[in-house]
Every structure is written in C-alpha cells, then in structure tokens.
MIDREN-854960 format. One record per residue: residue in three letters; residue number from 0; x, z, y negated of N, C-alpha, C, O in turn. Coordinates in Angstrom, 2 decimals, m for minus. Each point is the difference from the previous one (the first is absolute). Example, Ala and Ser with C-alpha at 12.3 -4.5 7.8 and 13.67 -1.06 7.14 Angstrom:
REM residues 2
+--------+-----+---------+---------+---------+---------+---------+---------+---------+---------+---------+---------+---------+---------+
! residu ! num !    n_px !    n_pz !    n_py !   ca_px !   ca_pz !   ca_py !    c_px !    c_pz !    c_py !    o_px !    o_pz !    o_py !
+--------+-----+---------+---------+---------+---------+---------+---------+---------+---------+---------+---------+---------+---------+
!    ala !   0 !   13.19 !    7.80 !    5.69 !   m0.89 !    0.00 !   m1.19 !    0.90 !    0.00 !   m1.20 !    1.04 !    0.66 !    0.02 !
!    ser !   1 !   m1.39 !   m1.38 !   m1.07 !    0.82 !    0.06 !   m1.19 !   m0.77 !    0.73 !   m1.09 !    0.51 !    0.17 !   m1.11 !
+--------+-----+---------+---------+---------+---------+---------+---------+---------+---------+---------+---------+---------+---------+
***
This chain:
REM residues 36
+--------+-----+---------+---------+---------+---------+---------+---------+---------+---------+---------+---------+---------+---------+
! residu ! num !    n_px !    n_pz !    n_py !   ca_px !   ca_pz !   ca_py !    c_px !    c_pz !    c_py !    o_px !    o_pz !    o_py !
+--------+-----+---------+---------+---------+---------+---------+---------+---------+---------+---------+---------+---------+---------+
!    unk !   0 !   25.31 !  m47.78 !   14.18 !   m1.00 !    0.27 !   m1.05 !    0.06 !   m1.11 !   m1.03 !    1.12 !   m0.32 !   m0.41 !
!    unk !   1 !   m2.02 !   m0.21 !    0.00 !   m0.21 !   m1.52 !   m0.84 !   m0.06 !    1.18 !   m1.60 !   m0.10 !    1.22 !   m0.13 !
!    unk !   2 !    0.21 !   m2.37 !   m0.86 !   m0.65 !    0.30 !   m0.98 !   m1.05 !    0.32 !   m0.23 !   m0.17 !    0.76 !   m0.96 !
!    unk !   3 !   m0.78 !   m1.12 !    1.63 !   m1.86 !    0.53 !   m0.02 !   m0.11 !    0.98 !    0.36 !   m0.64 !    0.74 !   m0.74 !
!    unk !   4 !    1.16 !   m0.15 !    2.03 !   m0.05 !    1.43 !    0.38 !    0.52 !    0.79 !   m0.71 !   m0.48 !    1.13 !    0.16 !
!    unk !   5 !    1.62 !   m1.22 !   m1.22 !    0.73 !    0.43 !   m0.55 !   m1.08 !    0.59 !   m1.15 !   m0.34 !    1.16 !   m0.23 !
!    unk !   6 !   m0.13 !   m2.70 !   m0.56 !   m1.40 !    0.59 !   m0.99 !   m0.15 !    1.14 !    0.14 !    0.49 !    0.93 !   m0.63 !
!    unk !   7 !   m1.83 !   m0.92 !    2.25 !   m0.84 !    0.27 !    0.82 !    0.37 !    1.80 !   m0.49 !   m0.54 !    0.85 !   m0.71 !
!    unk !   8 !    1.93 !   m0.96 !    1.64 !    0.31 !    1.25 !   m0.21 !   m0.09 !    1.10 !   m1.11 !   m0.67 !    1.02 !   m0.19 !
!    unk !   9 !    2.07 !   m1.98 !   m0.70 !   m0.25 !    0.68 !   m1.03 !   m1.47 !   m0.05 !   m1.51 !    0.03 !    0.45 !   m1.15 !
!    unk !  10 !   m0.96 !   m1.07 !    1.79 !   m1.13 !    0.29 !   m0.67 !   m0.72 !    1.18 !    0.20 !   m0.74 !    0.59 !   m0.79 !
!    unk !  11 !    1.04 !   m0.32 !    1.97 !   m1.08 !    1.07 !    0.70 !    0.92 !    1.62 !   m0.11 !   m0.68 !    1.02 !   m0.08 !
!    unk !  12 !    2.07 !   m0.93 !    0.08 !    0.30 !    0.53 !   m0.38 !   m0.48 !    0.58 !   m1.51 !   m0.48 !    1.10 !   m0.29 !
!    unk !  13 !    0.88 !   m2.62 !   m0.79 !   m0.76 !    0.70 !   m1.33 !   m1.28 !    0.53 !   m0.26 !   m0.35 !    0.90 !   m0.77 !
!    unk !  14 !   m0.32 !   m1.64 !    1.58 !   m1.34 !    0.37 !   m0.18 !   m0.29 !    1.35 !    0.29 !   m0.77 !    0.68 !   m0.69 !
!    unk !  15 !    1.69 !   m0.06 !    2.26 !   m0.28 !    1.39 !    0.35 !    0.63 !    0.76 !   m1.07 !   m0.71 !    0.89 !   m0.47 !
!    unk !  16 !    1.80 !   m1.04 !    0.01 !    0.63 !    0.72 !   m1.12 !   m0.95 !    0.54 !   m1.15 !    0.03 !    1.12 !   m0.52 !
!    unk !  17 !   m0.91 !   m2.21 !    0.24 !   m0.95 !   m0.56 !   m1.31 !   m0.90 !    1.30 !    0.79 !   m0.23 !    1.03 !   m0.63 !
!    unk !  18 !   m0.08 !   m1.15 !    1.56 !   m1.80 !    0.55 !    0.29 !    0.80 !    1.77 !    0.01 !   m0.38 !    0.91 !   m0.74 !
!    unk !  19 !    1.27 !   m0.82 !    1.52 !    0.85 !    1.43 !    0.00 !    0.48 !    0.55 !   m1.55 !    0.24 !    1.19 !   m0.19 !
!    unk !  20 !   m0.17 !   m1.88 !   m0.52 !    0.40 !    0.58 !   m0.97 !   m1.43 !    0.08 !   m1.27 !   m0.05 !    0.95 !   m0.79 !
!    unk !  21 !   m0.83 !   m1.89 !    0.79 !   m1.43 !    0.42 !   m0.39 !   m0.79 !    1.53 !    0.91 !   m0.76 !    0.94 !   m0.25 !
!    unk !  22 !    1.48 !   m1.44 !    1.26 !   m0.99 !    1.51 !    0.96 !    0.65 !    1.51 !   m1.12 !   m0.69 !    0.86 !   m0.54 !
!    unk !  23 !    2.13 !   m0.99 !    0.51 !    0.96 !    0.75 !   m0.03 !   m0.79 !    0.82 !   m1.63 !   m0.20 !    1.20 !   m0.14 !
!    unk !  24 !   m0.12 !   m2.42 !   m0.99 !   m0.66 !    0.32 !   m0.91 !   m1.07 !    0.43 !   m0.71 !   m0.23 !    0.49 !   m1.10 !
!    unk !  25 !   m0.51 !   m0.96 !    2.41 !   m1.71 !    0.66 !   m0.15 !    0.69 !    1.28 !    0.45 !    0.13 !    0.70 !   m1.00 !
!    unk !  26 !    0.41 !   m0.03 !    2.19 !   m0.20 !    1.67 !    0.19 !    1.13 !    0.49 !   m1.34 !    0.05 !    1.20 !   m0.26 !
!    unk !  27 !    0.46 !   m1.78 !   m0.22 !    0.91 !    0.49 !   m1.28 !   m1.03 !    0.23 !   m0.88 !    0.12 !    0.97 !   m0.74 !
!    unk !  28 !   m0.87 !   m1.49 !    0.68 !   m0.77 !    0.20 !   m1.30 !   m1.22 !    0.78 !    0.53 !   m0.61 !    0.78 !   m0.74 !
!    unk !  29 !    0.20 !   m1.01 !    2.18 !   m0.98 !    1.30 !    0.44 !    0.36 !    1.07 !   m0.21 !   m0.69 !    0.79 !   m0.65 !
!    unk !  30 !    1.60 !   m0.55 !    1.04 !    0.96 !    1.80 !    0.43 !    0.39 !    0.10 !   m1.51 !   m0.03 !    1.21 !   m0.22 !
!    unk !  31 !    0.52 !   m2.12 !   m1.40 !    0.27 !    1.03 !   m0.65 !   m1.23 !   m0.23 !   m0.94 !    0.11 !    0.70 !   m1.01 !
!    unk !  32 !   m1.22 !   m1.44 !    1.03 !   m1.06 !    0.15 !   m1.64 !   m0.47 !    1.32 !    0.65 !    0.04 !    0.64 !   m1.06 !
!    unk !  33 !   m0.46 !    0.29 !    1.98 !   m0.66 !    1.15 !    0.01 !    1.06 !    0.88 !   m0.21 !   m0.28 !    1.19 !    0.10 !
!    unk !  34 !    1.59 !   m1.55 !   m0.40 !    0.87 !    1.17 !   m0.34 !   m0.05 !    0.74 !   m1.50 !   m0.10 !    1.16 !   m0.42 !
!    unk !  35 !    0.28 !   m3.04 !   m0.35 !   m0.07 !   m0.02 !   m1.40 !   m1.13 !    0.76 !   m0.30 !   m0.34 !    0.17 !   m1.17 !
+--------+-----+---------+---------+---------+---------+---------+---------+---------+---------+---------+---------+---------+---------+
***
C-alpha cells in the first residue's frame, strides 16, 4: 500500500464518517422537534 492509497483510503473513510454522522443528525432532530 503506497502513500496515495493510504490518502485514498483514509479520505473516504472520513468522508463516510462525515455523511453518517450528518444522516445520524437530520433523524435526531426529525424524531425530537415533534416531541418538544
């Protein structure tokens, strides 16, 4: 594994992290403003 793949990798990792944890926040905030 080179350094570029290495990037490669761990970019796409963050990025899934990034998009999973925005997903994670929109239904946080769906499921509780009709609670409030």
């Amino acid at each position: 594994v080179t350094a570029n793949d290495n990037d490669l990798i761990i970019m796409a990792i963050t990025n899934s992290m990034v998009f999973i944890f925005a997903l994670y926040m929109k239904m946080v905030k769906h499921v509780n403003l009709p609670n409030q």
